[in-house]
C-alpha positions as CSV (number, residue, x, y, z in Angstrom):
1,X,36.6,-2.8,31.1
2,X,33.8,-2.4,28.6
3,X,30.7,-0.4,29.0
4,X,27.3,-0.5,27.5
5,X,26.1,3.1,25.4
6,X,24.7,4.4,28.7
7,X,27.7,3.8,30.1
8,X,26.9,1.1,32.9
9,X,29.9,-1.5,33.4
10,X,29.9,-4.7,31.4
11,X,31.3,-8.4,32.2
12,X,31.5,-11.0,30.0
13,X,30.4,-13.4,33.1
14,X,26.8,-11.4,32.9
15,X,26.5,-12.7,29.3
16,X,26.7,-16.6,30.1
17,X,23.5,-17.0,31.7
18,X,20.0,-15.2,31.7
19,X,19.1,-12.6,34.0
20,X,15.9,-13.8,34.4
21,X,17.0,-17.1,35.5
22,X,19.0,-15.8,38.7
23,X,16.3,-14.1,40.1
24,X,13.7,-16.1,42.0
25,X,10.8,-13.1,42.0
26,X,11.3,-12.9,38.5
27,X,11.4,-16.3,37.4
28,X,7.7,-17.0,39.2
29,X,6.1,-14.2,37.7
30,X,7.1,-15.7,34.1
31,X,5.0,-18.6,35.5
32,X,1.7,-16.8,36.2
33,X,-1.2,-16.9,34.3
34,X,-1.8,-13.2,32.7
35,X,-4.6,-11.4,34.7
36,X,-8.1,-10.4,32.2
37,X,-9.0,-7.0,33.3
38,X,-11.3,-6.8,30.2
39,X,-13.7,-9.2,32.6
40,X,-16.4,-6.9,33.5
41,X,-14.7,-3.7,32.1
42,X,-16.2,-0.6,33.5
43,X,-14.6,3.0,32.6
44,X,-14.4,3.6,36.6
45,X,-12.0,0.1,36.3
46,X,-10.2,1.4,32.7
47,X,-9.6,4.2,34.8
48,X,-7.9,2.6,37.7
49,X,-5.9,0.4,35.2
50,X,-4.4,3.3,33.6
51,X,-3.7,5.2,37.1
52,X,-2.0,1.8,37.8
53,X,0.2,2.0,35.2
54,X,1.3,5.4,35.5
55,X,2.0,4.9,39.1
56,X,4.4,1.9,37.8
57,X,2.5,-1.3,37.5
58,X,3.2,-2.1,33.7
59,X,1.6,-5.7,34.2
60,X,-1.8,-3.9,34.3
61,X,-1.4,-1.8,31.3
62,X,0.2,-5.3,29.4
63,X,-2.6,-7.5,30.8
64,X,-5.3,-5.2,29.4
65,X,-3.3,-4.5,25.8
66,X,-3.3,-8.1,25.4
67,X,-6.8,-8.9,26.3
68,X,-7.6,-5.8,23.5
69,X,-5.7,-7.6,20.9
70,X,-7.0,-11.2,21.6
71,X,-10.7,-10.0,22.0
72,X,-11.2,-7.2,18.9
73,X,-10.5,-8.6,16.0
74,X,-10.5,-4.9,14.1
75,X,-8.2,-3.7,16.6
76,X,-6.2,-7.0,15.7
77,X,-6.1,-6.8,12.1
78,X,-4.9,-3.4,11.9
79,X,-1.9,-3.7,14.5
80,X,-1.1,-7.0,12.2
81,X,-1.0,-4.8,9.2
82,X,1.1,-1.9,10.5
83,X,3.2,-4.9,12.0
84,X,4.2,-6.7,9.1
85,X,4.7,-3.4,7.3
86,X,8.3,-3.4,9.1
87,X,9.3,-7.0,8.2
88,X,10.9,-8.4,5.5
89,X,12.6,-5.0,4.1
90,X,16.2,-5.3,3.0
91,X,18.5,-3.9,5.2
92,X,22.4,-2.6,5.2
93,X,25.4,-2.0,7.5
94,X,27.0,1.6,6.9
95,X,30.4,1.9,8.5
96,X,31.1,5.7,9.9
97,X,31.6,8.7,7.2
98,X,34.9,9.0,6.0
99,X,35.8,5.1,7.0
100,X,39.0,3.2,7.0
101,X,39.9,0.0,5.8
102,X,39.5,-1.3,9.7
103,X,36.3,-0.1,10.3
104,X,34.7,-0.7,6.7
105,X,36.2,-4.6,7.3
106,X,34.1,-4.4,10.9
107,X,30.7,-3.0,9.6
108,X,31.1,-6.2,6.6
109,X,31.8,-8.4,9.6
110,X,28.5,-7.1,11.5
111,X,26.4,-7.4,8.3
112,X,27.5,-11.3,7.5
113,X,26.4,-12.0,11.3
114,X,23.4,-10.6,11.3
115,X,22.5,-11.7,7.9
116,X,23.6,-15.4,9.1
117,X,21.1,-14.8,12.0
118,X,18.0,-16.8,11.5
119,X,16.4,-15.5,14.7
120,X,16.7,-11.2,13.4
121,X,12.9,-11.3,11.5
122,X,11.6,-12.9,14.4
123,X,13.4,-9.8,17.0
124,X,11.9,-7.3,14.1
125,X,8.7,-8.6,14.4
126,X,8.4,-8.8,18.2
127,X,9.9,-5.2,18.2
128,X,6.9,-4.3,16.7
129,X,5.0,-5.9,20.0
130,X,5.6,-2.1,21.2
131,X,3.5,-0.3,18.9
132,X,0.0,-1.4,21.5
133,X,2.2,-2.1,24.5
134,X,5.0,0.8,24.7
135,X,8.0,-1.4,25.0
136,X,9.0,-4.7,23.7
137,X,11.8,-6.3,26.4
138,X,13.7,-9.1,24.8
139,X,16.7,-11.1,26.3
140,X,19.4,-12.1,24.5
141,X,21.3,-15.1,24.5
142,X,24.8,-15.2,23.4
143,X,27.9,-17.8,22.6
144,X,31.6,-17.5,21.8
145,X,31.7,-18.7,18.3
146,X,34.7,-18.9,16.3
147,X,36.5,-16.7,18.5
148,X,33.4,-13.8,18.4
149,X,30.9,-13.4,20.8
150,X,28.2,-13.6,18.9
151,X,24.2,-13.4,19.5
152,X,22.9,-16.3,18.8
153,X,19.0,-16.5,19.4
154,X,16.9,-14.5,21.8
155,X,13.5,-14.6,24.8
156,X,10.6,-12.8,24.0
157,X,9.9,-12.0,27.7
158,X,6.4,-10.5,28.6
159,X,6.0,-6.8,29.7
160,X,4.6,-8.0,33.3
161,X,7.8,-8.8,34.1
162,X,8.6,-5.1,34.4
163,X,7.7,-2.2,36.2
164,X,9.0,1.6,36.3
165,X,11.8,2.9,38.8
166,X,10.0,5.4,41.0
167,X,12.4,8.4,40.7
168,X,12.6,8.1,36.9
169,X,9.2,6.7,34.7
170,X,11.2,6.2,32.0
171,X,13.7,3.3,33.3
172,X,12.3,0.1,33.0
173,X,13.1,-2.2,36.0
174,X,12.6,-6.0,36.8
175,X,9.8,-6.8,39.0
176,X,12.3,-8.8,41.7
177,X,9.4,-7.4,44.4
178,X,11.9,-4.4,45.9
179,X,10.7,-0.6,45.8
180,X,13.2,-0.1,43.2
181,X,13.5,-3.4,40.7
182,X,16.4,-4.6,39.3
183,X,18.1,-2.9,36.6
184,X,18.5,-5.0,33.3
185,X,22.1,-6.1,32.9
186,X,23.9,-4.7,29.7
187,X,24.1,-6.5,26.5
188,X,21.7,-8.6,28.2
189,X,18.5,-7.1,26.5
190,X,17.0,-6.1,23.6
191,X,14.5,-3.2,25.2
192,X,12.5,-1.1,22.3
193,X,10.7,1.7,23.1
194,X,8.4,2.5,20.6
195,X,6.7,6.4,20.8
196,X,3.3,6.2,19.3
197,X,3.0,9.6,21.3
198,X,5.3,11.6,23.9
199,X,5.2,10.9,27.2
200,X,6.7,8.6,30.2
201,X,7.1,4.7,29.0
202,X,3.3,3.8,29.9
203,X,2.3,6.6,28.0
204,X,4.4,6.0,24.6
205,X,2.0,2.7,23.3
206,X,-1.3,3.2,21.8
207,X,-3.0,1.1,24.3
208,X,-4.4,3.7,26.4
209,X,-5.6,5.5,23.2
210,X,-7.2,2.4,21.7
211,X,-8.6,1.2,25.4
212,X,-11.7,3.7,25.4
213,X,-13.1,2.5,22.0
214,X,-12.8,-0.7,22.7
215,X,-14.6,-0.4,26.1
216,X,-17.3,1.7,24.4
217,X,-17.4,-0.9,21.4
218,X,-18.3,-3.8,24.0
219,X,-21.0,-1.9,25.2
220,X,-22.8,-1.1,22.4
221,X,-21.9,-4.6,21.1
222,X,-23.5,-6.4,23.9
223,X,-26.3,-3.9,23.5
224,X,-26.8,-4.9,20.0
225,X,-26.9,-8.7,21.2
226,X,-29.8,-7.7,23.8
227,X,-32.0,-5.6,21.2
228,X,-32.2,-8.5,18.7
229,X,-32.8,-10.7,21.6
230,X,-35.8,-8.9,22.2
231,X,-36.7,-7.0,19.2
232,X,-35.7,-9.7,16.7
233,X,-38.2,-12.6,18.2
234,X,-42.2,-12.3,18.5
235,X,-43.5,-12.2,21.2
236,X,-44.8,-14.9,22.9
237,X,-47.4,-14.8,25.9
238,X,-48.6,-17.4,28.2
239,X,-52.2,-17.7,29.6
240,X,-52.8,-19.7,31.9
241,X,-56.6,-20.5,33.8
242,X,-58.0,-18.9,36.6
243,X,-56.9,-20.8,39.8
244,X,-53.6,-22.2,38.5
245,X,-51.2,-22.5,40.9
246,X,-47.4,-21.1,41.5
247,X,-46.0,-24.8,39.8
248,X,-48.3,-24.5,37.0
249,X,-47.3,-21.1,36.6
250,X,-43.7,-21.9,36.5
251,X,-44.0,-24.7,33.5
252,X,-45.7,-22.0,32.0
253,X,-42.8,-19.6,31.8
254,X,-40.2,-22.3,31.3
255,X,-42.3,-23.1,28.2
256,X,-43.1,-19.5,26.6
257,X,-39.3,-18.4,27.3
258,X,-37.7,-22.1,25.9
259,X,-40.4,-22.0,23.1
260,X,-38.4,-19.3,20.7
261,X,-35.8,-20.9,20.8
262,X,-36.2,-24.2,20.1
263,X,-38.9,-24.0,17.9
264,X,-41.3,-26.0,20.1
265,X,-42.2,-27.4,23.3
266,X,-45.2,-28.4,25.7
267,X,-47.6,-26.8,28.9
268,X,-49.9,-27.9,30.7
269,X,-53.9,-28.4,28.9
270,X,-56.2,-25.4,29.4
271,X,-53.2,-23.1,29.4
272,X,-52.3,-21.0,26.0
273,X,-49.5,-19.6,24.0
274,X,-49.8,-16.4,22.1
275,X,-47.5,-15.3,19.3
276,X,-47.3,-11.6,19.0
277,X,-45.5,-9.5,16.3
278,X,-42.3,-8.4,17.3
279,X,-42.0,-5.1,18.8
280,X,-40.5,-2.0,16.5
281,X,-36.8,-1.1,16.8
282,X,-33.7,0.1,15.4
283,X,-30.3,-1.6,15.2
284,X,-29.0,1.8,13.3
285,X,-28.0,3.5,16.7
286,X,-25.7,0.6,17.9
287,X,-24.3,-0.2,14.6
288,X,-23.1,3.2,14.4
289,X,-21.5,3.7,17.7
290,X,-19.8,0.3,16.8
291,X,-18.7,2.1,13.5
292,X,-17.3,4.9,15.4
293,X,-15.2,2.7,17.3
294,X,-13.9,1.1,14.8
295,X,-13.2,3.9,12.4
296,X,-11.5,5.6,15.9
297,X,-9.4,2.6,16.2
298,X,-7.8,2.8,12.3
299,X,-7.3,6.5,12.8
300,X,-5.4,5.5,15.5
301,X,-2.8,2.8,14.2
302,X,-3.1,2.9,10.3
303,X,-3.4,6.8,10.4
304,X,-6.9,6.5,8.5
305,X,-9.6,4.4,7.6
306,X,-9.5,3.3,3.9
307,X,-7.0,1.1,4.3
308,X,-8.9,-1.1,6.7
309,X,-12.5,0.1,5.8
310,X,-14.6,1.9,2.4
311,X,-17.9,3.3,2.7
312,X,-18.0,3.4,-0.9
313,X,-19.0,7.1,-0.5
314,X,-15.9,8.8,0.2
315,X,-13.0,5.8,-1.3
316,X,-12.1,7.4,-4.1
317,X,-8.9,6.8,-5.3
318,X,-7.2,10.0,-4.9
319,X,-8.5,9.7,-1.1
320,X,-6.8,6.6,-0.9
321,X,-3.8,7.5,-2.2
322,X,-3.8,10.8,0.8
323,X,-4.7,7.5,3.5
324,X,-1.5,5.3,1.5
325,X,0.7,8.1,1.8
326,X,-0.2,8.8,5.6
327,X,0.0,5.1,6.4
328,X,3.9,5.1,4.6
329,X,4.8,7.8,7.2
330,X,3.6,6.3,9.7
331,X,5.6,3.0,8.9
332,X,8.6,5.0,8.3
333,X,8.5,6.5,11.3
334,X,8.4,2.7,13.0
335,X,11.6,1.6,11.0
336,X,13.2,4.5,12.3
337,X,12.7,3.9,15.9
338,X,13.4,0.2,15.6
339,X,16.9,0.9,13.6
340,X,17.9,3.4,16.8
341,X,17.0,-0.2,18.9
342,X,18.8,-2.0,16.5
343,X,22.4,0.1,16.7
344,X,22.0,0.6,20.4
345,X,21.1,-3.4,21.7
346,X,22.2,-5.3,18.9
347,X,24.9,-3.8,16.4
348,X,26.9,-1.9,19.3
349,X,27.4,-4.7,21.6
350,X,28.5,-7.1,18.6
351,X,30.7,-4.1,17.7
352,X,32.5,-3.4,20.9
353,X,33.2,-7.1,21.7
354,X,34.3,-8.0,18.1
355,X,35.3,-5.2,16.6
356,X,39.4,-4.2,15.5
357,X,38.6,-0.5,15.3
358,X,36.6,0.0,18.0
359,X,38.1,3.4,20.0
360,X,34.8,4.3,22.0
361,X,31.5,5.5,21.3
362,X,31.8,8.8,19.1
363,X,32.2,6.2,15.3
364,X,29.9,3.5,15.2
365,X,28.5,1.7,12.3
366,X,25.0,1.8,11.8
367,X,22.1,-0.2,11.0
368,X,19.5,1.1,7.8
369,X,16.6,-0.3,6.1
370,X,16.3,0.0,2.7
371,X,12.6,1.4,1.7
372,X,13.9,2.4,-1.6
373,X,10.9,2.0,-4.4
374,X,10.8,1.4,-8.1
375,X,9.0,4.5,-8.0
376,X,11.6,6.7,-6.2
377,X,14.6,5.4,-8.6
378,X,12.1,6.2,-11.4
379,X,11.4,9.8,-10.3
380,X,14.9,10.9,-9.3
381,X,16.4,9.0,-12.3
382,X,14.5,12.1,-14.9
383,X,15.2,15.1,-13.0
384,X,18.7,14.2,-12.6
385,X,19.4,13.7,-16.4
386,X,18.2,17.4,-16.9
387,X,19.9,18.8,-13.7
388,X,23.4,17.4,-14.9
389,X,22.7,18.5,-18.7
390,X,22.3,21.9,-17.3
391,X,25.4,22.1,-15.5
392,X,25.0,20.7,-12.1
393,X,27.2,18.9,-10.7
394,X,25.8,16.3,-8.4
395,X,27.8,13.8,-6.6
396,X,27.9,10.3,-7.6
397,X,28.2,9.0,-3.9
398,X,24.6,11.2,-3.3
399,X,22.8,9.5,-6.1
400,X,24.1,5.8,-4.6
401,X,23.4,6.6,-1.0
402,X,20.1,7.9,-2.3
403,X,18.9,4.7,-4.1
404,X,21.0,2.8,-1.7
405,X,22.6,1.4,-4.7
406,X,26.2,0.2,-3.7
407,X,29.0,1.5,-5.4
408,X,30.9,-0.8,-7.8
409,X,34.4,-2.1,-6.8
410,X,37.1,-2.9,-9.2
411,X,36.5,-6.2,-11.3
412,X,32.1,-5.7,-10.4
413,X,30.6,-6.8,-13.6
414,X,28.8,-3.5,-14.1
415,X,25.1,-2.8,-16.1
416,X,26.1,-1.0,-19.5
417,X,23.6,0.4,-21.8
418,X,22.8,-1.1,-24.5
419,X,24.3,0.3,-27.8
420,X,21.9,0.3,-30.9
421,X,22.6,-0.2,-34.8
422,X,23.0,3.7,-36.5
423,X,20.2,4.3,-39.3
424,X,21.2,5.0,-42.5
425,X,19.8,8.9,-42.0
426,X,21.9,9.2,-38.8
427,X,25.2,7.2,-40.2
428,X,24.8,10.4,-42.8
429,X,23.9,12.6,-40.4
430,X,27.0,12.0,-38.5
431,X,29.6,11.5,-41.3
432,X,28.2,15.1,-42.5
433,X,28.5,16.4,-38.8
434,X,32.1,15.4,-38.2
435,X,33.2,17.3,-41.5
436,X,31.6,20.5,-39.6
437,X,33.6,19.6,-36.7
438,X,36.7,19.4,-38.9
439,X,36.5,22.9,-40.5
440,X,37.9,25.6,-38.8
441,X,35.9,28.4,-38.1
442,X,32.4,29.5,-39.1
443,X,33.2,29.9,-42.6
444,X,30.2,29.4,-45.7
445,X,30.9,26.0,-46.2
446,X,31.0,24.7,-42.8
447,X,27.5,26.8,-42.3
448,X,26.3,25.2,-45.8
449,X,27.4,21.5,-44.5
450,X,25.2,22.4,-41.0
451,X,22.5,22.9,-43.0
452,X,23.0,19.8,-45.3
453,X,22.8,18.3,-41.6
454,X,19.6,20.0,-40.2
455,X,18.0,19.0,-43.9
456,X,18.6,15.2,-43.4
457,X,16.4,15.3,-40.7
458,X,13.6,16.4,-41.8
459,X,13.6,14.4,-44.8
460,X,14.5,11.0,-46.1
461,X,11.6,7.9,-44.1
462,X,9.6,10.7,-42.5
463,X,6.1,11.3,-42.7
464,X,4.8,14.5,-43.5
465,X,2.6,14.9,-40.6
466,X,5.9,14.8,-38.5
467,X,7.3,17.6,-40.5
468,X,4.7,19.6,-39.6
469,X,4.4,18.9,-36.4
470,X,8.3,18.8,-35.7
471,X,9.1,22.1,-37.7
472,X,7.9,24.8,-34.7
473,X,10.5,22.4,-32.2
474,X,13.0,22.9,-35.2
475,X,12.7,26.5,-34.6
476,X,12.9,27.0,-31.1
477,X,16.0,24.7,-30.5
478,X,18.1,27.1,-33.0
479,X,16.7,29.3,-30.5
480,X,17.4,27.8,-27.0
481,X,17.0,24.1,-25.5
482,X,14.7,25.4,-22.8
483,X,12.5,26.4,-25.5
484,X,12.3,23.1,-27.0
485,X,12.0,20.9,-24.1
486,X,8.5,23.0,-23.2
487,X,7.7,22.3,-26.8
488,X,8.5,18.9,-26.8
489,X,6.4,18.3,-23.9
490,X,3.4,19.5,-25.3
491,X,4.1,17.6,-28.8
492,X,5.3,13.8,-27.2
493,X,2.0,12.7,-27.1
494,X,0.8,13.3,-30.4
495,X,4.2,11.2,-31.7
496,X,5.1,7.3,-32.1
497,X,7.1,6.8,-29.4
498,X,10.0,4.6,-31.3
499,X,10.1,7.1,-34.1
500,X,10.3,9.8,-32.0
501,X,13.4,8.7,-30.1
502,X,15.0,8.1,-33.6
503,X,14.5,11.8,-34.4
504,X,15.1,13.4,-31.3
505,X,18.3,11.9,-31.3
506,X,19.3,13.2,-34.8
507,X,17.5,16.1,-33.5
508,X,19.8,17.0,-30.6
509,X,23.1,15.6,-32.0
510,X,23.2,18.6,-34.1
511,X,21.6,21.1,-31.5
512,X,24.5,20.0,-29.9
513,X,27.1,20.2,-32.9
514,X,25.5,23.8,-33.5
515,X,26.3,25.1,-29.5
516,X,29.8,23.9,-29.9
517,X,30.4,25.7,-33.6
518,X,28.9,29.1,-32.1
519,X,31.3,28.7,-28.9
């Protein structure tokens, strides 16, 4: 008998048909309308929702997360950002360290099925879903394909749905109307749980940090809306004659408060209509509790605030670079969570019903994106060449698992570089060097031939200024090549790049030549 990672007993009669069909509570609350608590929003009611939810009632907390994203479009734009930041990476399939045949042949099996799976950037995205909400319940649906059972779409099923087992406030039941829910048969579901922050399940999504802001932003937002209602018009009064009565009255008003609006209208004759100048106010007090909320809100998902707004005071570019570098945590921090998802709901399952070499739960493959950068090859790629020309021996298998660059197999067409034509200078340079190498010993005429060697190259096509400039990294490299990198770096920028490799490479043939006749 199989089991799921927890452990909990699996049948392959649980995978034919969806939980969610078979239970009658459960199927009529995927057919109600979604509650708005945001309706009259009041912190006493934020309050109570959030009390609800700890207490267990998760259809609260989901109600008013969605209502947040609908209704602030800041709050909106930002999640979509962070969102998207996960989707579309390239991803991999690692079989277990030290790996047989078997179980290299099973992660290549799991990596053609999910990469055959035109519903997986849809399940990535939705993941995401947790971020505002805390958890992101999705129910598989699964077929026996070609002799595998394979996944073969998935539900998006909304968080009301659920509620939180009253003895533990981290399991996640169905809503079926007992005390205790139903527990979500394994396999069955794809359930991520994404930690914005520690804490119990309707704690871990960002919704009851982004709730207060957005409550506060309403306010002063409607606020806004009254003062340029009544501080952005003139003012308009009505008189009316001495005797008028309560009906006469009454057109009156109709026609002083229609009058703004519409830009005209009529009253009664012998009655008047004064335009006064509007009355003196500020908008600066609401626009900046507005700003507040805002900036709160970016803090909150994006980890800062230049990525979503600039002042133009304080987005400089180094700043921006500090808010880039915050925001790439951040997003690495989501890809991780979603790939311990991943290997628990979707690659293990596929794995234990499909898989030759599956012996338990201790060697599993495992699921990794690949957030490798241009950047990252480029700045590993340098220090490596120095590190191995001093000695150090690094591991090939590091440096592929590092770029997550896979290793080639026998028959790979492979990159090669590219081999040049030899100069002239350096085809002399070398024939001279190779009768060094010949002679035995450190005798006069090897040492005179060396020299020969050193001479070619500083004479012959170059320029003069070069000689000078060149002559003090001449000196230091008979001394040490330590010495003449630290030189070098303070001279590249002074040279022509393209004649500079030219030299340097004459240049370091025979530093080379030099350490191997002195050992």
């Amino acid at each position: 008998m199989l089991v799921d990672i927890n452990g909990d007993p699996l049948t392959l009669e649980t995978l034919d048909e969806k939980q969610t069909d078979n239970n009658s509570r459960v199927a009529s609350l995927m057919k109600e309308y979604a509650d708005h608590p945001t309706q009259g929003l009041t912190p006493a009611k934020l309050a109570n929702l959030l009390r609800e939810a700890e207490q267990g009632n998760l259809a609260a907390m989901a109600d008013l997360a969605k209502d947040m994203e609908d209704k602030d479009g800041h709050i909106s734009c930002d999640l979509g950002k962070r969102r998207r930041a996960i989707v579309g990476l390239d991803w991999n399939i690692k079989a277990p360290r030290n790996a047989s045949p078997l179980e290299q042949r099973d992660a290549d099996m799991l990596g053609e099925i999910i990469d055959d799976a035109t519903w997986f950037y849809d399940l990535l995205f939705d993941f995401s879903d947790a971020i505002l909400k805390g958890f992101s319940p999705n129910e598989l649906q699964w077929d026996y394909v070609e002799k595998q059972q394979i996944i073969t779409g998935y539900e998006f099923r909304d968080q009301n749905i659920f509620k939180t087992h009253p003895d533990n406030r981290n399991q996640l039941m169905l809503n079926d109307g007992t005390a205790n829910g139903e527990q979500p048969n394994p396999f069955a579901w794809a359930m991520h749980i994404h930690k914005s922050k520690s804490g119990y399940v309707h704690r871990a999504g960002l919704v009851s940090v982004l709730s207060w802001p957005f409550l506060f932003k309403n306010y002063s937002v409607r606020d806004l809306a009254e003062f340029l209602e009544i501080y952005g018009l003139p003012v308009r009064v009505g008189k009316y004659p001495s005797g008028a009565n309560p009906k006469e009255k009454a057109t009156l008003l109709r026609a002083v408060m229609s009058i703004g609006h519409n830009a005209g209208g009529i009253i009664p004759k012998g009655m008047e209509i004064d335009f006064q100048s509007a009355a003196n106010g500020q908008a600066d007090p609401f626009e900046s509790m507005i700003r507040w909320c805002e900036l709160t809100q970016s803090k909150a998902i994006l980890g800062g605030t230049l990525t979503s707004q600039a002042d133009g005071k304080t987005s400089t570019n180094a700043l921006g670079n500090v808010h880039a570098e915050a925001l790439s945590s951040i997003t690495q921090s989501d890809l991780h969570q979603i790939e311990q998802t991943i290997n628990r709901d979707i690659l293990y399952p596929l794995y234990a019903l499909n898989g030759k070499s599956y012996a338990g739960n201790r060697r599993l493959p495992r699921f990794e994106f690949d957030n490798s950068t241009s950047d990252e090859m480029r700045d590993l790629a340098y220090p490596l060449r120095s590190l191995v020309s001093l000695g150090m021996k690094v591991p090939k298998s590091w440096v592929h698992e590092r770029l997550n660059i896979p290793i080639a197999k026998d028959g790979d067409d492979v990159l090669e570089a590219p081999t040049e034509p030899m100069s002239n200078n350096a085809a002399a340079l070398k024939a001279s060097s190779l009768a060094v190498l010949k002679s035995e010993g450190m005798s006069n005429q090897s040492q005179a031939q060396l020299d020969t060697a050193l001479d070619a190259i500083t004479s012959g096509d170059m320029r003069e200024e070069y000689k000078t400039v060149l002559q003090p990294l001449l000196d230091k490299l008979n001394q040490s090549e330590e010495l003449a990198a630290i030189e070098l770096a303070e001279l590249y920028p002074l040279l022509d790049q393209d004649g500079l490799t030219d030299l340097l490479t004459r240049l370091f043939f025979v530093s080379e030549l030099w350490g191997s006749l002195n050992a």
